[in-house]
C-alpha positions as CSV (number, residue, x, y, z in Angstrom):
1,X,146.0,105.8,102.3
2,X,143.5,104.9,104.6
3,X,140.8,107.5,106.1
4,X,141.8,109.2,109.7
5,X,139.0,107.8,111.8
6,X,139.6,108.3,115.6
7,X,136.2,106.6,116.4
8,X,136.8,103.2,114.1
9,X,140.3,103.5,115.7
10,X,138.2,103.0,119.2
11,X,136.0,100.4,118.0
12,X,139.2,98.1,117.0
13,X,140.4,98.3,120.4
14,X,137.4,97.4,121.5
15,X,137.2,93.9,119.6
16,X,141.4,93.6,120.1
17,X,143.3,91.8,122.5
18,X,142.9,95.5,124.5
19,X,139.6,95.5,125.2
20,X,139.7,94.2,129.0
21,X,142.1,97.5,129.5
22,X,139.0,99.8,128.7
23,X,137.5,101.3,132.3
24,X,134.5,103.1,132.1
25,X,132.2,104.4,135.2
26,X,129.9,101.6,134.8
27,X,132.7,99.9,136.1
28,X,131.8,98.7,139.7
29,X,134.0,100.8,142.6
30,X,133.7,98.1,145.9
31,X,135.4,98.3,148.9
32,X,136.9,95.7,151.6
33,X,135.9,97.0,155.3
34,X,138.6,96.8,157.5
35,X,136.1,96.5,160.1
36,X,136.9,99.6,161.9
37,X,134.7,102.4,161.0
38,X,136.7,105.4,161.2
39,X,139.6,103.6,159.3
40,X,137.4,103.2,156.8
41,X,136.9,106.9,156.3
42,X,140.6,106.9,155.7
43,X,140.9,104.7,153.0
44,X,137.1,105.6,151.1
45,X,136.2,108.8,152.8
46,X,132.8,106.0,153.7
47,X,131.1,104.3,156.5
48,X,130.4,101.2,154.7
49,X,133.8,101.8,152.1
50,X,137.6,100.8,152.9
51,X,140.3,99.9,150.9
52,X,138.9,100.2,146.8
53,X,139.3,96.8,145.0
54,X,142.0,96.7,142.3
55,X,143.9,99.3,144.2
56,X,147.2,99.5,146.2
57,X,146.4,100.5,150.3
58,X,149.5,101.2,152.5
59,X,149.1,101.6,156.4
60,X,152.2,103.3,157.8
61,X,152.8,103.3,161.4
62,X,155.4,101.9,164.5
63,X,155.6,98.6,165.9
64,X,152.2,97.6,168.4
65,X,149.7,100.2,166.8
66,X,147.4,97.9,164.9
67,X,148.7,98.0,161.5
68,X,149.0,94.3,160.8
69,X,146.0,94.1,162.8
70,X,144.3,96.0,160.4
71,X,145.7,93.9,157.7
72,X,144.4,90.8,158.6
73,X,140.7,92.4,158.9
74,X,141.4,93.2,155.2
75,X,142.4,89.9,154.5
76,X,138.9,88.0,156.7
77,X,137.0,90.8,154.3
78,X,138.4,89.4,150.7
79,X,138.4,85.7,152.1
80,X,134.6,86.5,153.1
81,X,134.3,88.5,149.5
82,X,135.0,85.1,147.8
83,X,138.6,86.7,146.8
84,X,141.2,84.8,145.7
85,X,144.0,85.6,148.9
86,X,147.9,85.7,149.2
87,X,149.8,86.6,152.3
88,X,153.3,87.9,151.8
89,X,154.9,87.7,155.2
90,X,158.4,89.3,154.7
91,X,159.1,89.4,158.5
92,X,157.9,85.6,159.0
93,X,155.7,86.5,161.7
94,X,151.9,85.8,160.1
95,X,150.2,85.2,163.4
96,X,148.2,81.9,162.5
97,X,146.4,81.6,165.8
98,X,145.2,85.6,165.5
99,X,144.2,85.2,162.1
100,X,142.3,81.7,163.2
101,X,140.8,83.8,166.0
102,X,139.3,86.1,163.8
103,X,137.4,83.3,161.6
104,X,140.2,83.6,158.7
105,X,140.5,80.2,157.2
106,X,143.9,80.0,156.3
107,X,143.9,76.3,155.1
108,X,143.0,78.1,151.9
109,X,145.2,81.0,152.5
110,X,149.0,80.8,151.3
111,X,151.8,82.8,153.5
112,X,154.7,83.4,151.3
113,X,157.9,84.2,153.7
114,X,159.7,86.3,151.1
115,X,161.8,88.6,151.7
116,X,163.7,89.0,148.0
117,X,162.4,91.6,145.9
118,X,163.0,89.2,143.0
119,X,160.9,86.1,144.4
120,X,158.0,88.3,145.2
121,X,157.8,89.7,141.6
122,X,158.0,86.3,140.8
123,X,154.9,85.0,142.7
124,X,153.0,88.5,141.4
125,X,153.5,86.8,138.4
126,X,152.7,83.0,138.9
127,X,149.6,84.2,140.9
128,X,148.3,86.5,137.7
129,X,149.1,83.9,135.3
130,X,146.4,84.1,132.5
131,X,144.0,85.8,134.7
132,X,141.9,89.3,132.6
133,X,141.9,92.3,134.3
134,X,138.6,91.4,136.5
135,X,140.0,88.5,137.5
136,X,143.3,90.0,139.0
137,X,141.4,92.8,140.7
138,X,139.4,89.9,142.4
139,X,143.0,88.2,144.3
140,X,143.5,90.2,147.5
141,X,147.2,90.4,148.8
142,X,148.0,91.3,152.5
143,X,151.7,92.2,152.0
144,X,153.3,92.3,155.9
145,X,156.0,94.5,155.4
146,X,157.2,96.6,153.1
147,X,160.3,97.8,155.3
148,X,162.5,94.4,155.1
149,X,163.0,93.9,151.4
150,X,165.7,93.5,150.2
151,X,167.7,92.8,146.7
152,X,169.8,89.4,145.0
153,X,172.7,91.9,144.9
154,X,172.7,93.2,148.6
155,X,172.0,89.3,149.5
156,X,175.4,88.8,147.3
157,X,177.3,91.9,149.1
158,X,176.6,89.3,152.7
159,X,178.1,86.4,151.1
160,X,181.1,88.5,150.5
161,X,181.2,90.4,153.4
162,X,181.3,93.6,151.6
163,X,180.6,96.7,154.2
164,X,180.1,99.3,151.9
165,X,176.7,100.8,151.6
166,X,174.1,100.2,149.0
167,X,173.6,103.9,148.1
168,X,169.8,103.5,147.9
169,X,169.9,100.8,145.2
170,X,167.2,99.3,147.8
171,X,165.2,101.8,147.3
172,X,165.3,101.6,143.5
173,X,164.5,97.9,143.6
174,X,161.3,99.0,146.0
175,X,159.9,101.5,143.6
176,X,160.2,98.6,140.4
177,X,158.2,96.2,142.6
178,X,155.7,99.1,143.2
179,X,155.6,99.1,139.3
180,X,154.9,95.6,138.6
181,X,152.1,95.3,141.7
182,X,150.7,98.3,140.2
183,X,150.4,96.9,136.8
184,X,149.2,93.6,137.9
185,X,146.0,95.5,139.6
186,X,145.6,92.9,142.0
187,X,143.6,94.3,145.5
188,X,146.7,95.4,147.6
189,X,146.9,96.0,151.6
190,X,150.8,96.9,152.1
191,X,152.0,97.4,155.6
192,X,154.7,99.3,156.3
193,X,157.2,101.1,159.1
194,X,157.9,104.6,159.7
195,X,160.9,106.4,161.2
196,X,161.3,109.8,162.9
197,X,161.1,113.0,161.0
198,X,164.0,115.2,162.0
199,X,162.0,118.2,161.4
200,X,161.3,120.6,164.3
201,X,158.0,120.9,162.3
202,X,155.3,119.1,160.8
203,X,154.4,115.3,161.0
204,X,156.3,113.3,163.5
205,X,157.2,110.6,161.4
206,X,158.4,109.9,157.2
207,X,157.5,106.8,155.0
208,X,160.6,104.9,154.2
209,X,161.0,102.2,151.4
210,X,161.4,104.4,148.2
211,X,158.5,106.9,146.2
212,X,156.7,104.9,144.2
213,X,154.9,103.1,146.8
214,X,153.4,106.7,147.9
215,X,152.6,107.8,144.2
216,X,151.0,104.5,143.3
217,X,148.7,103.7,146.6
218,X,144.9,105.2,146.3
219,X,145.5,105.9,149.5
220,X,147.7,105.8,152.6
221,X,147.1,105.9,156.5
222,X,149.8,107.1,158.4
223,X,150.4,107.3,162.5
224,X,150.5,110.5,163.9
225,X,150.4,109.7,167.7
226,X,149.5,107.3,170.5
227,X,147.7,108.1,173.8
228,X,146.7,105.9,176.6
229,X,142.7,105.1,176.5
230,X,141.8,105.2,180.1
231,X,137.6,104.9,181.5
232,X,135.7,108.2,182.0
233,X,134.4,107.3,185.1
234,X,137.5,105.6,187.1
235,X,140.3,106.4,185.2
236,X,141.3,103.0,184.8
237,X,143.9,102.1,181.6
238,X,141.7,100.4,178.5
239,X,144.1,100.6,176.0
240,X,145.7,102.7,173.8
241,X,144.4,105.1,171.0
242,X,145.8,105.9,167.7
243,X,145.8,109.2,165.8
244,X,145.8,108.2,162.2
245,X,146.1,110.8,159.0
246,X,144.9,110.5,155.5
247,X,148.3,110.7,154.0
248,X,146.9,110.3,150.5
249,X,143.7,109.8,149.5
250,X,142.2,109.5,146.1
251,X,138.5,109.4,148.0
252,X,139.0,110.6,151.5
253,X,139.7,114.1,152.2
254,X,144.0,114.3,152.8
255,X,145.0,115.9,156.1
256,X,142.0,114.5,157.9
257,X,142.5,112.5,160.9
258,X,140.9,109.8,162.9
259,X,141.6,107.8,166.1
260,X,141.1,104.3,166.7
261,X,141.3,102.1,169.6
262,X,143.1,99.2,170.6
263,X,141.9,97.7,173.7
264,X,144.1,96.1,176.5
265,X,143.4,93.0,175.5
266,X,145.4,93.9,172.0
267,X,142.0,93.8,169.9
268,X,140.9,96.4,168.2
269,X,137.5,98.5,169.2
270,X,135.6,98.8,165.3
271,X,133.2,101.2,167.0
272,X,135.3,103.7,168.4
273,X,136.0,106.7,167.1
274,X,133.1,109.0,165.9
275,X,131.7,110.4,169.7
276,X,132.2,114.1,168.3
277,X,130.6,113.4,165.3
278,X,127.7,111.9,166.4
279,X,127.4,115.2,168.6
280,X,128.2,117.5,166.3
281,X,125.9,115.6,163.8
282,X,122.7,116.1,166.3
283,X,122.1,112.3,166.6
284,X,123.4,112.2,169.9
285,X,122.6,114.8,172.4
286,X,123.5,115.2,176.0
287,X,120.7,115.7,178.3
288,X,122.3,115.7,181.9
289,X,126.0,115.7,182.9
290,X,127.4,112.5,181.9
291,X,124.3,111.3,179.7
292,X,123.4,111.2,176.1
293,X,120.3,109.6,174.3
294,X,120.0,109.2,170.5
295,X,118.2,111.9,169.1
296,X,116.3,109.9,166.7
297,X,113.5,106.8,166.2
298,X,115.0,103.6,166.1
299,X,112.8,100.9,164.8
300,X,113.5,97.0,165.0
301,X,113.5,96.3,161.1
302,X,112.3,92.1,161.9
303,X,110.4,93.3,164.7
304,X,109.0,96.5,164.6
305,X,109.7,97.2,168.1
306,X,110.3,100.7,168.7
307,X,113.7,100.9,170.6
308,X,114.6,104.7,170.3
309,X,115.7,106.7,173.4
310,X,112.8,109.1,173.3
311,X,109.6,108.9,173.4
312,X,107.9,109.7,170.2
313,X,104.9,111.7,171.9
314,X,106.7,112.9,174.7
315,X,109.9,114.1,173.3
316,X,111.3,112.7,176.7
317,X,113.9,110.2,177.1
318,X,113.6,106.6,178.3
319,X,116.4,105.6,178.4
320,X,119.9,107.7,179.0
321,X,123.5,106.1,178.1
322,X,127.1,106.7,180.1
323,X,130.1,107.2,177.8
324,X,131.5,104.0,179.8
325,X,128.2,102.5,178.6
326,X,129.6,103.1,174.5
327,X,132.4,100.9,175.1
328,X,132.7,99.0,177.6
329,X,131.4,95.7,176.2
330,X,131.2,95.3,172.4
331,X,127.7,94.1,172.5
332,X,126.6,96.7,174.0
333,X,128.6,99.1,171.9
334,X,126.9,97.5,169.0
335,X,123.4,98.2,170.4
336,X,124.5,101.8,170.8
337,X,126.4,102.6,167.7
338,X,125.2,100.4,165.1
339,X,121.9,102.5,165.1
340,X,123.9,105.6,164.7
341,X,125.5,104.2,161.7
342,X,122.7,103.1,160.1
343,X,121.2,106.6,160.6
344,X,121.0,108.4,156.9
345,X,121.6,112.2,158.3
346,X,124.8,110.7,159.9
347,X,125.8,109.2,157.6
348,X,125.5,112.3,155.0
349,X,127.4,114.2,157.8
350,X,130.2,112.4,158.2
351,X,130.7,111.8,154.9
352,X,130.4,115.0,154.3
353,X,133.3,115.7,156.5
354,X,135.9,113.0,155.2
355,X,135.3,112.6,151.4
356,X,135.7,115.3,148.2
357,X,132.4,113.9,146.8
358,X,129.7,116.1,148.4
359,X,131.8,118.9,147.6
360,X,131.0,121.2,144.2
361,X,134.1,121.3,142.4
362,X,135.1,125.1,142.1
363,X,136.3,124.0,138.6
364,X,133.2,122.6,137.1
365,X,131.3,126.2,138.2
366,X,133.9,128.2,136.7
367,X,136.0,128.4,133.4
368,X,138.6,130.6,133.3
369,X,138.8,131.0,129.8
370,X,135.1,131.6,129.1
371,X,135.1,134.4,131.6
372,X,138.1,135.9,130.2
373,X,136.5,135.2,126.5
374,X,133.1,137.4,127.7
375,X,131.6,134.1,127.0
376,X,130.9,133.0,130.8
377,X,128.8,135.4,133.0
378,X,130.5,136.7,136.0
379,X,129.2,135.9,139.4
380,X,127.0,138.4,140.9
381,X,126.6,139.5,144.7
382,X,123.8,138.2,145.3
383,X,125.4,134.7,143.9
384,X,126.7,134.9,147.6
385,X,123.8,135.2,149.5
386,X,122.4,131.4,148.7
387,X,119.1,129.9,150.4
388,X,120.3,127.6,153.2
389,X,119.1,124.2,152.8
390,X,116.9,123.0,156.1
391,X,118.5,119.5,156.6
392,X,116.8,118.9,160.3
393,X,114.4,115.8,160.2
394,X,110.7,116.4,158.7
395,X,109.4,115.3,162.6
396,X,111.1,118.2,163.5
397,X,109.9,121.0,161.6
398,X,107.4,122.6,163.2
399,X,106.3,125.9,162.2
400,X,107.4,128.7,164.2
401,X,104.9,130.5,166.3
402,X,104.3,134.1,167.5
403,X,104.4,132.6,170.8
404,X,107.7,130.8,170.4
405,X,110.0,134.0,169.6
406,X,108.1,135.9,172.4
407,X,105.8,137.9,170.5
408,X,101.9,138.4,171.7
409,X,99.6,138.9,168.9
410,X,99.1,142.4,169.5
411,X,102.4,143.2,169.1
412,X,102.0,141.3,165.7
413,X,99.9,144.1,164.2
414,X,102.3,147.0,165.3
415,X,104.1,148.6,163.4
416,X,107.9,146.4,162.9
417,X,110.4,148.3,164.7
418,X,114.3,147.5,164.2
419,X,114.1,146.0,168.1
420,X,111.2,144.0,167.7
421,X,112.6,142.9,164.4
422,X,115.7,141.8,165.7
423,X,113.7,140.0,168.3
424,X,111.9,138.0,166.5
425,X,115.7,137.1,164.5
426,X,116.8,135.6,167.3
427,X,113.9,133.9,168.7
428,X,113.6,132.1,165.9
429,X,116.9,130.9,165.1
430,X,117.1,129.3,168.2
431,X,114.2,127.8,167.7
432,X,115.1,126.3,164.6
433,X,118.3,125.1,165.9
């Protein structure tokens, strides 16, 4: 008998037939944007991230709040990717002359108007046929909608005009075909409906269309309420905005939440969304009522051309911007925001806030067993009291005079008494801040 070698065992895998099933984290995690920043964080927790290729995505909300609008921003990423692209339109309602609007190409695009569960397992299949693992993760499927499936057997109950009820056999033949599109690994934006939670409590609407799809999606946005947009300065309606959750996320943070615009018009505003943020961040500061500058030096990369909204040796603003001004016209709202997003302390902020990976996982600090064992240290008291990292820009720290907490040199040299002391405390943290 043959030698028990787990590490020869590996190494045949590796030259089998199984060898394109072996990940490793060399393995190359790329997003599709779906051209809205803050659903982005939603579905990667990143600015520049959205749905994760070779993944399942579900969007869950009612009729007319940008979910298949969303969709087909998905779909123009992959098609711009160089991904292979399927549409399965189970509601035969693809909106050609949207998607043509937004520079999709759908000459090269097929729309597959299925509705059986059984045809579209069948054209997962036909479309994967002899493609490797890479290969499949690189065809991007818009599927537009989960909710009107249905099975050959209900179709056969019609024909008959049997009434009785399908006792949830729908929903069995759902989670299958959530199986088989999770095996396949193709790139997945789903799109489906919600209904009203009964529940005097908690979220305002449920996921129908069986479990599966929830278990299997790396992540899920899901509606949580709509609000008319109207202007800051007249009052006047712009739209509507959208409170989305994290419903699942395998990147982003879960129970965060977002809202995104939808103009009047019925596009979608890809800027909107992080105002608070950028406050909260420091980027953007108010300065008078009603007006905000960047907080930052923004330099023309081609040209050079300084185009911040402060004066570098002044520390005074040129230029001042409205709220109106942030999105009122999107070319505008790309001078304004663009900056913003390109701007590293942001970006470590708000990423901060929406994904698990800046976080230090309580787990990889602590083993249980080793404490237990004696063979782990406990933490101390003083393990509580850590140094607080200064994350402000270099520009702007300056040292900290005697002058700037209020104290004259001659009271330097006294004695420290506990009111001077606490003095001096305050002074300076506000001057840090």
């Amino acid at each position: 008998m043959a030698n028990f070698s787990f590490k020869d065992n590996i190494n045949k895998i590796g030259k089998s037939g199984l060898k394109d099933l072996i990940a490793t984290e060399l393995d190359e995690v790329s997003f599709l944007s779906t051209n809205v920043v803050v659903m982005n964080l939603v579905f990667s927790g990143k600015i520049m991230g959205g749905i994760k290729k070779g993944t399942i995505n579900t969007i869950c909300a009612p009729s007319a709040e940008g979910k298949s609008l969303i969709g087909l921003n998905c779909l123009k990423s992959a098609q711009k990717a160089g991904m292979d692209c399927v549409v399965v339109d189970s509601e035969r309602a693809f909106p050609f002359a949207v998607a043509k609007a937004l520079g999709i190409d759908m000459s090269k695009i097929p729309v597959y108007q299925a509705v059986n569960i059984g045809d579209i397992k069948r054209i997962y299949a036909m479309i994967n046929e002899g493609a490797k693992s890479k290969e499949r993760k690189n065809i991007f499927v818009l599927f537009d909608s989960w909710g009107p499936l249905v099975f050959t057997g209900l179709m056969d109950k019609a024909e008959k005009g049997s009434d009785t009820a399908d006792m949830g056999r729908t929903a069995g033949f759902k989670n299958e075909l959530a199986n088989i599109i999770n095996a396949y690994g193709n790139t997945t934006f789903c799109v489906n409906h919600v209904y009203d939670s009964l529940q005097m409590y908690g979220e305002k609407f449920c996921i129908p269309g069986g479990r599966r799809l929830f278990f299997l999606s790396d992540g899920i946005g899901l509606a949580l309420s709509e609000a008319q947009w109207k202007s800051p300065e007249d009052d006047s309606y712009m739209g509507k905005l959208v409170t989305m959750g994290v419903k699942k996320g395998r990147s982003a943070r879960e129970r965060g939440r977002v809202q995104f615009a939808i103009r009047a018009d019925g596009a979608l505003d890809p800027f909107y969304g992080l105002f608070d943020d950028a406050i909260e961040s420091g980027v953007l500061k108010k300065v008078a009522p009603g007006k905000y500058v960047r907080d930052f030096a923004i330099i023309d990369k081609k040209t050079g051309e300084d185009k911040s909204d402060i004066d570098i040796d002044t520390h005074e603003p040129k230029r001042t911007w409205r709220e109106a001004d942030m999105y009122c016209d999107p070319k505008l709202e790309a001078i304004f925001w663009i900056p913003i997003f390109q701007n590293p302390d942001f970006v470590k902020y708000v990423e901060t806030k929406y994904t698990y990976e800046a976080d230090d996982m309580l787990s990889a600090k602590y083993d249980i067993v080793d404490m237990i064992n004696g063979d782990q240290d406990l933490p101390t008291e003083e393990d509580l009291y850590e140094e607080v990292e200064d994350t402000r820009p270099n520009d702007s720290k300056e040292a900290v005079t005697l002058e700037d907490i209020g104290i004259t040199s001659e009271e330097a040299i006294k004695p420290v008494t506990e009111e001077t002391a606490e003095k001096a405390t305050k002074k300076g943290k506000k001057k840090a801040k």
